[in-house]
N, C-alpha and C positions, 0 to 999 in steps of 0.2 A: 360580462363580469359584474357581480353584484356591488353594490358600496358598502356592504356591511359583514361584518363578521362577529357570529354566534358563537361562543366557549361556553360549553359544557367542561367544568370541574367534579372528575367524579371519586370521591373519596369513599372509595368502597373500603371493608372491611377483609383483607386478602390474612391468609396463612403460610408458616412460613415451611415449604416445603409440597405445599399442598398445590401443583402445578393444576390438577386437573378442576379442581376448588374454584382454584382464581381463577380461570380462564372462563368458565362457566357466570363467573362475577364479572367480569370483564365484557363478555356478550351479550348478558342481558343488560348492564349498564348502556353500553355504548346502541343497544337498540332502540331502548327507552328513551336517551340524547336525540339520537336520529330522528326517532316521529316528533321531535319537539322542537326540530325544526337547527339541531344544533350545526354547526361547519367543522366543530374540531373537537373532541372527546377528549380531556388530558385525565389520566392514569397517574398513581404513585408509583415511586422509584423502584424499579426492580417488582414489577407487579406479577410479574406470570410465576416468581419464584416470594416472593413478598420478601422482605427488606428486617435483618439483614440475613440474608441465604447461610453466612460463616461459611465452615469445611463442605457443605455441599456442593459448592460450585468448583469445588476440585474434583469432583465424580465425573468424568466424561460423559457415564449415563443421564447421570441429572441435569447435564447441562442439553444433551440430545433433545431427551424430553421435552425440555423449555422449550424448547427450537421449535419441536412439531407443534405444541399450544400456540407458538407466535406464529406460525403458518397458518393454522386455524384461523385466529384471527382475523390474519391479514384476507383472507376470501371470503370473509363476512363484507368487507367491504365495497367488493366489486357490485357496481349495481349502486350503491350508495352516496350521496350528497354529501354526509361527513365522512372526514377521516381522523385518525385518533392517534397520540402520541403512546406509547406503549413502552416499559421497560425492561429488560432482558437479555441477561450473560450474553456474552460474543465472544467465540475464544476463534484466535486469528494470530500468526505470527509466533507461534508456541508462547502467546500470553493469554490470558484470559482479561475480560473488559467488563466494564461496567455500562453497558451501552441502554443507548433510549431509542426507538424505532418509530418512525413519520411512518403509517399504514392509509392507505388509501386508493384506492381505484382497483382494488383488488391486487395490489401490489407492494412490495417495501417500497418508499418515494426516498425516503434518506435515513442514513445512521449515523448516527452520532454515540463517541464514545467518550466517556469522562474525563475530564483532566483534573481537576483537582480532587483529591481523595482525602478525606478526613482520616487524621491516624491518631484518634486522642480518644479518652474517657471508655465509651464503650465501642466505638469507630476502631476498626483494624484495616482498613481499605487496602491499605499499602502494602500487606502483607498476601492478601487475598488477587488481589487485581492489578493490571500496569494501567498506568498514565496515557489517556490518547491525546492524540494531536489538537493543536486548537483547532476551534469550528471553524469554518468558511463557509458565505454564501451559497444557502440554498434556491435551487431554480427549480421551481413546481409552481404549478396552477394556485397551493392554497397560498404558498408565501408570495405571491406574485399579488394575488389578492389583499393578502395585508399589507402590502408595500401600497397598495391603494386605496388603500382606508387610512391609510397614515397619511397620505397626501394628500384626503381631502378632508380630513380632520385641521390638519396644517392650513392650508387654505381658507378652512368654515373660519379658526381662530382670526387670521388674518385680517379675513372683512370684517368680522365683528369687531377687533381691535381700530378699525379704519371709521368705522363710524358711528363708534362710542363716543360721548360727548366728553369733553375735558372738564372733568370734575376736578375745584381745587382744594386742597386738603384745608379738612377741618380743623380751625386754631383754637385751643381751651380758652373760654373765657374765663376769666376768676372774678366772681362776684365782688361787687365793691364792699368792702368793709361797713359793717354797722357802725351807725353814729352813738357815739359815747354817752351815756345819760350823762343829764345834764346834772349836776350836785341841787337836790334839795337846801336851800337856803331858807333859814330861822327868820321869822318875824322879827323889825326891828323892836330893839327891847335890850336889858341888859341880861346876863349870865352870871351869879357869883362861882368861881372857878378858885377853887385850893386858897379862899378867903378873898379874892379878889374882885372884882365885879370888871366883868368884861361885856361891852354894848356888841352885841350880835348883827347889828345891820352886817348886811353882804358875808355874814360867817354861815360855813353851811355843818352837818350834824356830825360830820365825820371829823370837821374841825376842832367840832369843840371837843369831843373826846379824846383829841389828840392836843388838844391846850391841859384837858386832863392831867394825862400821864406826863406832858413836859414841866406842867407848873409846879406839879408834885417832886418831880426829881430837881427841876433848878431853885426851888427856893424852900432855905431850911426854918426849921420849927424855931429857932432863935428868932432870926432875921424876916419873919413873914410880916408882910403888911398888914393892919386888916381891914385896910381899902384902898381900892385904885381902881380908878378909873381910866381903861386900858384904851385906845383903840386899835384897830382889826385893820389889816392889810390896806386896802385903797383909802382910807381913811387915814394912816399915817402920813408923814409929811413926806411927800416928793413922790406918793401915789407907789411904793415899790413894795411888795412881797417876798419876804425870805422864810423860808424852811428850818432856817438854824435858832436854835435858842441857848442862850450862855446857861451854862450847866454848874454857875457855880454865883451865888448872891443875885442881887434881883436887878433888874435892868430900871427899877425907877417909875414912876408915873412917866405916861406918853405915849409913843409908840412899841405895840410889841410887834416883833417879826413871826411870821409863821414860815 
C-alpha cells in the first residue's frame, strides 16, 4: 500500500444530451490522468449525460444509453492503477437517482446516490429524481488507502507539533513618546507690551504674544499706564505662575500672572 494519493480533477467540457460525446471526453481524460501517474480521476456531476439532463432522464432509452457509456467506461479500467468517480442516472425501485459511481478494477467498486437535491432558481432536482439514503462506509482498496494517508498525515502533524519549539507570543511595544521642545526663551531685557514695559528674563516667544492679546483686552484706553515695570512668572513674589489675568482695570505695578 502506497502513502500517498494522486487526484486528478478533470473539468472537461461535457454536452448535455450528448452521451456518446462525453464518454469519449471522459476516456481520454481519465487516460491522460493515468499516464500521470494519477490514483483517482474525479468527473462533474452527471457527466455521461452532462448536468442538467431535465425531461431526458425520464426516457428509459436515455437513461439505457447512459448505462452502456458507464459500462464502457468501467473496462477501460481494468488493467489500471487509477480509478475514477463518474456520474450517472440510476433508476432502481421505480425511482430514478441522481447517482455518482467509484469505477475501478474493471468494475463498479461502489454507488452512491444523492440525497440532498436542490429545488430553487434554476434547480428542479426534486421533481426529476428521489432522494437516496445517506452514505456509509466504503470498503475498497482505494478508500482503504486514504484512510492511510489520513493517518499518516495525522501522525507527520503530530511530531512536528511535539518538537516545535514554544514560541512566545509577540507583545506590541509602543514607542516612548517624543520629548516636548523645550519653549525658546527671550534674552534678558525689557518688552514694551500694550504701553507697558515688561522684563522678559525667563519669558518665552509664545508668552509674549499672549501678554499681547491679554493686555490689550484687560486694560482700557482710559485707564492705561504708560509705564510699568511688570515682572514675569518666577520672578514674582512667592515664585508662582498663573494663566489667569483680570479682564477688567489693570492689576498695578508688580507682579503680573501669566
Amino acid at each position: 500500500m502506497t502513502k500517498s494519493l494522486k487526484i486528478a480533477i478533470a473539468q472537461i467540457n461535457a454536452t448535455v444530451g450528448d452521451i456518446t460525446g462525453n464518454r469519449d471526453l471522459v476516456a481520454a481524460a481519465y487516460a491522460r490522468a493515468e499516464e500521470d501517474g494519477a490514483d483517482l480521476v474525479l468527473f462533474p456531476e452527471l457527466v455521461i449525460t452532462s448536468y442538467p439532463p431535465e425531461d431526458l432522464i425520464l426516457k428509459p432509452a436515455f437513461r439505457a444509453e447512459a448505462y452502456k457509456a458507464l459500462e464502457t467506461l468501467t473496462a477501460l479500467t481494468k488493467g489500471k492503477s487509477a480509478a475514477m468517480l463518474v456520474g450517472c442516472p440510476y433508476a432502481g425501485n421505480d425511482n430514478i437517482y441522481n447517482a455518482l459511481y467509484l469505477l475501478g478494477e474493471g468494475k463498479i467498486l461502489h454507488r452512491q446516490l444523492k440525497v440532498h437535491l436542490p429545488n430553487y432558481g434554476v434547480f428542479d432536482e426534486k421533481r426529476i429524481f428521489s432522494e437516496g439514503p445517506m452514505p456509509e462506509p466504503v470498503e475498497n482498496p482505494l478508500v482503504e488507502q486514504l484512510v492511510s494517508l489520513r493517518a499518516e498525515v495525522s501522525r507527520m502533524r503530530s511530531d512536528l507539533s511535539a518538537r516545535a519549539p514554544v514560541v512566545p507570543p509577540v507583545q506590541a511595544v509602543r514607542p516612548a513618546p517624543a520629548p516636548r521642545p523645550r519653549p525658546r526663551l527671550l534674552s534678558p531685557g525689557t518688552v514694551n507690551i500694550a504701553g507697558t514695559t515688561v522684563r522678559t528674563a525667563g519669558l518665552g516667544r509664545r508668552q509674549v504674544q499672549l501678554l499681547k492679546v491679554r493686555l490689550s483686552l484687560a486694560v482700557g484706553a482710559e485707564d492705561r499706564p504708560e509705564s510699568h515695570a511688570v515682572a514675569i512668572g518666577a520672578e514674582c513674589d512667592g515664585g508662582n505662575a498663573d494663566e489667569a489675568l483680570p479682564t477688567q482695570g489693570w492689576p498695578g505695578p508688580g507682579c503680573l500672572r501669566l
